[in-house]
FIKE-852838 format. One record per residue (C-alpha): z negated, y, x negated; residue in one letter. Coordinates in pm, whole numbers, plus 50000, padded with zeros to 5 digits. Example, Ala and Ser with C-alpha at 12.3 -4.5 7.8 and 13.67 -1.06 7.14 Angstrom:
2
492204955048770a 492864989448633s 
***
This chain:
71
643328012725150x 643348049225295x 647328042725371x 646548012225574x 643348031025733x 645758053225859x 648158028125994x 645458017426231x 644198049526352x 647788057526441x 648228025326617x 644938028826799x 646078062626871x 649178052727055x 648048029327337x 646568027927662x 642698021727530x 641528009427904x 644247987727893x 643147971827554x 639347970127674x 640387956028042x 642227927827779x 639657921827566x 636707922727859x 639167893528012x 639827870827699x 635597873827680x 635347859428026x 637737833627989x 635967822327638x 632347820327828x 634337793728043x 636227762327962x 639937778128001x 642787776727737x 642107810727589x 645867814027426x 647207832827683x 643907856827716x 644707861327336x 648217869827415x 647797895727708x 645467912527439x 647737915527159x 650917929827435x 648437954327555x 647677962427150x 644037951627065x 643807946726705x 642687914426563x 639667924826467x 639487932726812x 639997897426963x 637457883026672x 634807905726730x 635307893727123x 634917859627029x 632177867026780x 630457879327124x 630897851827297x 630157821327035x 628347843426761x 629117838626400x 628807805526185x 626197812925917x 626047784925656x 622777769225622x 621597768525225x 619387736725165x 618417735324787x 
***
């Protein structure tokens, strides 16, 4: 776990981070519309957001499923 922790902070540490958030604050733009996200998802990942990244965008935009329990 700390090895892999590691591995991210390194790759978050080697890219241009306004160039990830111009990405990101795109692909959430295009997902409030009707347009074919994949190449919104694409610029992000070339520009290095994470995936965690792109899913927290989209969480943003659509929110999060939440299972309704009915006993």
């Amino acid at each position: 776990e700390r090895s892999q922790i590691a591995r991210l902070e390194r790759f978050k540490d080697n890219r241009d981070v306004e160039r990830v958030r111009s990405a990101l604050a795109r692909l959430e733009d295009a997902a409030g519309g009707s347009r074919n996200l994949m190449e919104y998802v694409l610029d992000a990942v070339e520009k290095k957001a994470t995936l965690g990244e792109i899913a927290e965008s989209f969480r943003r935009v659509f929110g999060c499923f939440e299972e309704r329990i009915i006993i």
